[in-house]
VOPAGU-2260 file (C-alpha; in pm, 1 decimal, decimal comma):
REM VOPAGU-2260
SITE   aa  ch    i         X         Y         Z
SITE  UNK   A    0    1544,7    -978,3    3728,6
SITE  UNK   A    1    1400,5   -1288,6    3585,5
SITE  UNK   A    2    1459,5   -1453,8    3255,2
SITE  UNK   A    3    1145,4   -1646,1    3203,4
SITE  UNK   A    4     883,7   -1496,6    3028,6
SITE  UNK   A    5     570,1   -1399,7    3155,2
SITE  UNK   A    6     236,1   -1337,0    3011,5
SITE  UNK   A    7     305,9   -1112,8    2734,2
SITE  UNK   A    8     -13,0    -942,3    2529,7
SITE  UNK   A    9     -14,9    -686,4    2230,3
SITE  UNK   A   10    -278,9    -455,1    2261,7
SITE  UNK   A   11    -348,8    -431,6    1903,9
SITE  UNK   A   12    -607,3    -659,3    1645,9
SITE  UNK   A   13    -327,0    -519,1    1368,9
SITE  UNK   A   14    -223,2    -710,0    1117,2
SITE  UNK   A   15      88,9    -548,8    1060,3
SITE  UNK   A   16     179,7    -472,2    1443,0
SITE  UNK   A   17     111,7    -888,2    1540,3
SITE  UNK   A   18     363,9    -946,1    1234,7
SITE  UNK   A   19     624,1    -712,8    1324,0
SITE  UNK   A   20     595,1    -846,7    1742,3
SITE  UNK   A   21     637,7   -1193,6    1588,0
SITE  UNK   A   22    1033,2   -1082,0    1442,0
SITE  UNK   A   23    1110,0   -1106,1    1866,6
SITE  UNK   A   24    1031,2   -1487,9    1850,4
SITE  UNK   A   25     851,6   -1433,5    2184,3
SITE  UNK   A   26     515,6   -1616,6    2230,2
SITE  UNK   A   27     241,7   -1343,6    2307,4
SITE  UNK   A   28    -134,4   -1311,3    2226,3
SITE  UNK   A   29    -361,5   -1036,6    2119,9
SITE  UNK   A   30    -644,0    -849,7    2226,6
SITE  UNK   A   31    -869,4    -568,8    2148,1
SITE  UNK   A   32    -812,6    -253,8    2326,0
SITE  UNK   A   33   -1144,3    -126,2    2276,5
SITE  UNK   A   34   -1017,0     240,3    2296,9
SITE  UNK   A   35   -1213,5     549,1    2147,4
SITE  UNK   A   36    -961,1     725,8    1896,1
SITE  UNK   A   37   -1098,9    1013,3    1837,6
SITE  UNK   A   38    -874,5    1323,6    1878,4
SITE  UNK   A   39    -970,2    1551,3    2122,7
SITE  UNK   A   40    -987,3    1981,3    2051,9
SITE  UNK   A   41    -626,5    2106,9    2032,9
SITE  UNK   A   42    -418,0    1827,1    2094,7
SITE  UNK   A   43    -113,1    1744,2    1942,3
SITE  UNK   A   44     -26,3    1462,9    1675,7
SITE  UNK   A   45     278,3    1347,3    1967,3
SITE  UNK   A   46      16,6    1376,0    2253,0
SITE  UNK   A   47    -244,7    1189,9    2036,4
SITE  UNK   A   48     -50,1     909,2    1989,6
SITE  UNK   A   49      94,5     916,0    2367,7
SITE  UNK   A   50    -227,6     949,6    2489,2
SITE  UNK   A   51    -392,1     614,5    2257,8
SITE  UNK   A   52    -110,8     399,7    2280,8
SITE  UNK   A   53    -140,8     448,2    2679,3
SITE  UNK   A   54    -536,1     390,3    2696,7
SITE  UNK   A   55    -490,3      97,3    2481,2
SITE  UNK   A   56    -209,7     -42,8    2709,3
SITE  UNK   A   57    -414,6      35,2    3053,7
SITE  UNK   A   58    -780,5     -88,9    2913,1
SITE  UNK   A   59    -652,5    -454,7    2850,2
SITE  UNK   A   60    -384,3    -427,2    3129,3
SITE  UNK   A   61    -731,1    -387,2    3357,1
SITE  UNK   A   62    -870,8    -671,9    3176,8
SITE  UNK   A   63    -533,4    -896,0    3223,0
SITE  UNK   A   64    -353,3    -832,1    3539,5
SITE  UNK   A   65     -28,8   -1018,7    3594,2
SITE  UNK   A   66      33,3    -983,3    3224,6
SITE  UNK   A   67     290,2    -754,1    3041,7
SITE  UNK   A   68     101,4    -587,6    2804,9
SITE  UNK   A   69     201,6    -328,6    2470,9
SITE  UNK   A   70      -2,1     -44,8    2378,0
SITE  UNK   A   71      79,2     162,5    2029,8
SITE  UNK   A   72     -47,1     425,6    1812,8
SITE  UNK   A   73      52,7     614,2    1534,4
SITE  UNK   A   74     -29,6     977,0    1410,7
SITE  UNK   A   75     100,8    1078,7    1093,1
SITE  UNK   A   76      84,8    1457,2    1017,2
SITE  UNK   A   77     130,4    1677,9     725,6
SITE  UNK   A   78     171,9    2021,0     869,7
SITE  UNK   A   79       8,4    1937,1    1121,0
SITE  UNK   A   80    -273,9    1802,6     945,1
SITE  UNK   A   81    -363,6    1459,5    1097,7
SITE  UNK   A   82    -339,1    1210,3     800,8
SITE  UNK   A   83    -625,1     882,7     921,4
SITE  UNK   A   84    -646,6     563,5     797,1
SITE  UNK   A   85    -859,2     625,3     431,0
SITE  UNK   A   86   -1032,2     377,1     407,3
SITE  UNK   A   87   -1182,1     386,6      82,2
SITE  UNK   A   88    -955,2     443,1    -266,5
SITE  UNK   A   89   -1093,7     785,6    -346,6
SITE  UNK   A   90    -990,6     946,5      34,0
SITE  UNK   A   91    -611,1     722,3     -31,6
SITE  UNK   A   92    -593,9     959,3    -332,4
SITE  UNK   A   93    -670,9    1293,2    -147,1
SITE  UNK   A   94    -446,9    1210,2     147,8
SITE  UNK   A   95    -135,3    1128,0    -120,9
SITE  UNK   A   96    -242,7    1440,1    -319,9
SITE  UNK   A   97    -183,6    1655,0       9,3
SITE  UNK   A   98     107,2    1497,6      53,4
SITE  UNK   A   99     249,1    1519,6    -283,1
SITE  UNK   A  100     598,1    1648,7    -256,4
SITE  UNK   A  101     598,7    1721,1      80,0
SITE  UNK   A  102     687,3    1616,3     447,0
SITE  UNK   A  103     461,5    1366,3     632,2
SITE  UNK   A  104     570,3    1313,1    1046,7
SITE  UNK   A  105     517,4    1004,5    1172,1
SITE  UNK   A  106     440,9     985,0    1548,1
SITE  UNK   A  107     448,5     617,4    1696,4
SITE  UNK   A  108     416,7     615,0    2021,8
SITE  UNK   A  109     435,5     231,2    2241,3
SITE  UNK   A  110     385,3     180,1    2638,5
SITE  UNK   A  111     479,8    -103,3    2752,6
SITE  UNK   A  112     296,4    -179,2    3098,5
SITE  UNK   A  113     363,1    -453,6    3386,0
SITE  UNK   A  114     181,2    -629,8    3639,9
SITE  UNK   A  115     306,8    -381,4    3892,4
SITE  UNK   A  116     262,7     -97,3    3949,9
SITE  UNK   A  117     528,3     182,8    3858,0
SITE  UNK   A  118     614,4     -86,4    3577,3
SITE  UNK   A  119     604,0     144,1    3314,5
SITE  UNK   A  120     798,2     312,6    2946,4
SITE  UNK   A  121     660,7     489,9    2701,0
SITE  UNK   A  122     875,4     557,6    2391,8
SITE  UNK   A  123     761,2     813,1    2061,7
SITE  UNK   A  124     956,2     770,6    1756,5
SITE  UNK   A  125     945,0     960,0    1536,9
SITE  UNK   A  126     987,8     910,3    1090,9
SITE  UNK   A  127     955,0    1195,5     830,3
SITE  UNK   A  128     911,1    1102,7     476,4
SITE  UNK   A  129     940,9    1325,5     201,3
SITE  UNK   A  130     727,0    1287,0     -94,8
SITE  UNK   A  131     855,4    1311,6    -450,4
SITE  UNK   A  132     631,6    1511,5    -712,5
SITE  UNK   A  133     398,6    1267,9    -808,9
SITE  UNK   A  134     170,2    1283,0   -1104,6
SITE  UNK   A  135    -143,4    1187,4   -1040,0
SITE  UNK   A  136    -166,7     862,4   -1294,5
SITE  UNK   A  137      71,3     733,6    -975,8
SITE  UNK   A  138     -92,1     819,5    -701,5
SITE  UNK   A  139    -424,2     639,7    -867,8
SITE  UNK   A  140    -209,9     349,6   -1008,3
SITE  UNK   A  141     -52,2     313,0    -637,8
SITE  UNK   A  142    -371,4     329,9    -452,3
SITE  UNK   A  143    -512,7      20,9    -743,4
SITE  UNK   A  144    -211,9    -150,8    -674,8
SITE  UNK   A  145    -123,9    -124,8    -314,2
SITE  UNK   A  146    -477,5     -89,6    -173,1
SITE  UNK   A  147    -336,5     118,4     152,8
SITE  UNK   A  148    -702,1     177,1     281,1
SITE  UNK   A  149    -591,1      64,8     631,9
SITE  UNK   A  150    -275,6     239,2     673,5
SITE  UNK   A  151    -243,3     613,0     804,8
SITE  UNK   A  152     -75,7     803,4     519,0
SITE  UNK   A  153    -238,2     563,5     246,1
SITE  UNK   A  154      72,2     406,4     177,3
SITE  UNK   A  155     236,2      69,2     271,8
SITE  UNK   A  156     636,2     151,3     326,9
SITE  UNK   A  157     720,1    -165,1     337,5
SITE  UNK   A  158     490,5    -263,1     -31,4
SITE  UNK   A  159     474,8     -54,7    -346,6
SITE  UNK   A  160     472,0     293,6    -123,0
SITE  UNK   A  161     858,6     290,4    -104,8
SITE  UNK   A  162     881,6     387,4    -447,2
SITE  UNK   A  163     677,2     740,0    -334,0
SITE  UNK   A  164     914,7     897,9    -185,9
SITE  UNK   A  165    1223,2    1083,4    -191,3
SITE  UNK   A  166    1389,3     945,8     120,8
SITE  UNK   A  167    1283,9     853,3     467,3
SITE  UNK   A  168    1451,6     964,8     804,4
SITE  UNK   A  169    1380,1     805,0    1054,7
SITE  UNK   A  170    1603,6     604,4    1356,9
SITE  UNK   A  171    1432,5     263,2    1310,1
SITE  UNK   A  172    1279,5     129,5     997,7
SITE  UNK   A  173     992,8     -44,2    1144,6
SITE  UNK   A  174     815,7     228,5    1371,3
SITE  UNK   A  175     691,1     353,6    1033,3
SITE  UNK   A  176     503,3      12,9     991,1
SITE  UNK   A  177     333,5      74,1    1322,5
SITE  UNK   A  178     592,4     -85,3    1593,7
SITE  UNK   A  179     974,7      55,7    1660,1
SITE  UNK   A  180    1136,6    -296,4    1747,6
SITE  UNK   A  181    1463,3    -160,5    1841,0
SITE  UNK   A  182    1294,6      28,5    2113,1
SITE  UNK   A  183    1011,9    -255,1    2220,5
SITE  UNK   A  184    1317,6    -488,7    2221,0
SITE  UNK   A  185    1508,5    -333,0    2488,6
SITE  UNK   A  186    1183,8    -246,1    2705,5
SITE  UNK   A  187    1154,0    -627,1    2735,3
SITE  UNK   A  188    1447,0    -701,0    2765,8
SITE  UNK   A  189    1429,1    -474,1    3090,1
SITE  UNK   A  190    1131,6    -652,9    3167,0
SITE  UNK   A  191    1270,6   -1042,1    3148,6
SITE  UNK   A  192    1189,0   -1098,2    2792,0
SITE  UNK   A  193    1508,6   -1249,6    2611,4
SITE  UNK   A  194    1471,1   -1304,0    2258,6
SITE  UNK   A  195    1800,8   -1445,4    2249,6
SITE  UNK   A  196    1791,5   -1615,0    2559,9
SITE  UNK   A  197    1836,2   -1967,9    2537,9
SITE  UNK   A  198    1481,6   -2113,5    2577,1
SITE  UNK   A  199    1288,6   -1834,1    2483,4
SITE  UNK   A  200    1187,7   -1839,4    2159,7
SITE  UNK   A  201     949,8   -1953,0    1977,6
């Protein structure tokens, strides 16, 4: 297998998802997947997730070929409710409200594709966090604060929304960000891409 690394692309304009790929010290670039995310009748937060972080690998796999590219996705779910990305401060505050003292699931799904085919992994981690009791001076104070309008859950874990919950379980801290590293790290890895490979890093 070889050691140098080839043309490696996230499939993701996200902020946090570009920061957390930059911990590997490998030198990538981004693009826009272009990928409708709409959920479709019936399916499943896990499926959801598979299905986006797939399309968003493929679509600018087809635009890139030779390149190793990572699609992701995340669904997060309170009993089976799909919890979005608010967007504005008064739909933050209904989405913490439902969760208020309860479990949110976290799907995050990545596929990492190749340049050839039957170069392929998919990996779904998955992170509950349980809510304390919150009153609901916090939850507004939080949302002023924190301003999670982009973030599925309307919290940022790794900002002010730690101090929301109860505890977290989860089997690597950063898929609830939007990326599980410990996973992506050993896909490429697999794939040639050394982080601690003399040479590689950036």
């Amino acid at each position: 297998m070889s050691t140098v690394p080839q043309t490696l692309i996230l499939a993701s304009t996200s902020n946090y998802r570009r920061e957390l790929l930059e911990r590997l010290r490998l030198p990538f670039t981004t693009a826009s997947p272009r990928v409708d995310e709409l959920p479709r009748p019936g399916e499943s937060p896990k499926a959801l997730a598979t299905r986006l972080a797939t399309a968003k690998a493929e679509a600018v796999a087809k635009l890139h070929p030779g390149a190793w590219v990572i699609g992701a996705d995340q669904v997060a779910d309170c009993d089976d409710e799909v919890l979005g990305k608010p967007g504005t401060a008064e739909r933050a505050r209904s989405q913490l409200a439902i969760c208020n003292g309860r479990v949110v699931t976290f799907h995050t799904a990545v596929r990492l594709v190749g340049p050839a085919d039957g170069q392929s992994e998919l990996h779904v981690d998955l992170t509950r966090v349980k809510f304390r009791l919150l009153e609901a001076s916090e939850i507004e104070r939080y949302v002023e604060l924190d301003q999670p309008l982009d973030c599925a859950g309307s919290f940022r874990s790794e900002g002010l929304g730690i101090t929301l919950f109860d505890r977290l379980e989860c089997e690597d801290p950063t898929a609830l960000v939007g990326l599980p590293l410990i996973w992506l790290a050993g896909a490429l890895r697999r794939a040639g891409f050394d982080s601690l490979a003399i040479g590689a890093c950036l």
